[in-house]
C-alpha positions in Angstrom: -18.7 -25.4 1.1 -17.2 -22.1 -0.3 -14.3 -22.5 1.8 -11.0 -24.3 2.8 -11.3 -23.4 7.0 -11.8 -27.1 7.4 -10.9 -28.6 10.9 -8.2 -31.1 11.3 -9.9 -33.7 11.4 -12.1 -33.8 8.1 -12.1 -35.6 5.4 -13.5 -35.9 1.9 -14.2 -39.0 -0.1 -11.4 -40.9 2.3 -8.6 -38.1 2.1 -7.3 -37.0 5.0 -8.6 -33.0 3.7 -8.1 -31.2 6.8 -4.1 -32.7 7.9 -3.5 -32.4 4.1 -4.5 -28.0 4.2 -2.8 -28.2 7.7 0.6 -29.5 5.7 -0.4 -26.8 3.0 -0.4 -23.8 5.3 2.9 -24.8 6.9 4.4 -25.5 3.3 3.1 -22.1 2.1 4.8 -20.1 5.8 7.9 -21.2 4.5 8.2 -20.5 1.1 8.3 -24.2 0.3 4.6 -24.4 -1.8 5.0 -24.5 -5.1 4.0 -21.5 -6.8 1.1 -23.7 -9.0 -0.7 -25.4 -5.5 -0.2 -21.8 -3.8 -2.4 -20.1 -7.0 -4.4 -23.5 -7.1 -5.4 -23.2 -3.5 -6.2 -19.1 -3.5 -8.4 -19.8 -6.4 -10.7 -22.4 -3.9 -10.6 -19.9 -1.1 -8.3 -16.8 -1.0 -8.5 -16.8 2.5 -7.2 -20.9 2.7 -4.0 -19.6 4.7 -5.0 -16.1 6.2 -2.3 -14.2 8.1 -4.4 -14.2 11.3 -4.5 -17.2 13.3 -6.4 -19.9 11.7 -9.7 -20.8 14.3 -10.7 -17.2 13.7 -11.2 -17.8 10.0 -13.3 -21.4 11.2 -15.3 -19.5 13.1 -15.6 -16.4 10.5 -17.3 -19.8 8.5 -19.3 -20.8 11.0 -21.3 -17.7 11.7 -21.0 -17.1 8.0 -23.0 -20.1 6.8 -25.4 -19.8 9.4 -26.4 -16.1 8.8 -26.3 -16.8 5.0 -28.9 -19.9 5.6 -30.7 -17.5 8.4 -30.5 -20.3 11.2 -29.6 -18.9 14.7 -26.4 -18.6 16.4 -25.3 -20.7 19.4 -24.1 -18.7 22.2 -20.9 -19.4 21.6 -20.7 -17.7 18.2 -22.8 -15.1 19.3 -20.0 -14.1 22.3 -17.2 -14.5 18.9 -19.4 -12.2 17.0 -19.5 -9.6 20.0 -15.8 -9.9 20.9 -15.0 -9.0 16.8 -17.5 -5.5 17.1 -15.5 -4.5 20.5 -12.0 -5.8 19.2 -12.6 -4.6 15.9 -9.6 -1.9 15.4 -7.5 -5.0 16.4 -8.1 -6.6 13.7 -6.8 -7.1 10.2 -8.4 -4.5 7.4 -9.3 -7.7 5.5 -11.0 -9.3 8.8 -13.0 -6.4 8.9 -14.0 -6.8 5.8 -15.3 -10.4 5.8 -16.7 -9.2 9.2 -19.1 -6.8 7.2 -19.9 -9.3 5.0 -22.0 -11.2 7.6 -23.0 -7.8 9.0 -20.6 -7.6 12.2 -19.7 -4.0 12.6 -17.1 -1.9 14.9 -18.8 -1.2 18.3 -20.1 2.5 18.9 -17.9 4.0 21.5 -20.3 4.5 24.3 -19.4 7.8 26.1 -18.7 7.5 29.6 -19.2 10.5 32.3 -20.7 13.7 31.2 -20.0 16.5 28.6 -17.6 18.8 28.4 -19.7 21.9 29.6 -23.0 20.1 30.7 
């Protein structure tokens, strides 16, 4: 699927995919992954073990492969998406940048009151 933000639970022609990356990601946290599966794994997905916390990246791949295949988004994702525009000096440069990817942008600052001098 383009990606290694699999949920725990998945797995691919019998292998237990998702506990395995789970074990990965701790591994790699560490300093315990060898320095062939860490290249091996960031060649798959650079973003398989992102230093923000891991359900944002599943949920960066969920609105990602439903923009990409123009389906809509369920309410859910479409509160996440909000939440990244209004949070979005929060976040990691490199969130921001998939974030543009799928056309998610900072929030305009909406100005409050009046003017000075109106």
């Amino acid at each position: 699927h383009g990606h290694l933000a699999v949920f725990k639970h998945t797995h691919h022609h019998g292998f237990a995919l998702g506990d395995w990356l789970i074990q990965q990601r701790r591994k790699a946290r560490a300093g315990l992954l060898s320095a062939h599966a860490l290249q091996e794994l960031t060649l798959l997905d650079p973003w398989w073990n992102p230093p923000w916390p891991f359900a944002w990246q599943r949920k960066y791949h969920q609105h990602r492969t439903l923009h990409a295949a123009g389906q809509p988004l369920p309410p859910e994702l479409q509160r996440w998406a909000r939440k990244q525009s209004i949070l979005w000096h929060q976040l990691h440069p490199h969130q921001q940048a998939l974030l543009c990817t799928i056309e998610i942008r900072p929030e305009a600052p909406s100005w409050q009151g009046t003017l000075p001098g109106a």
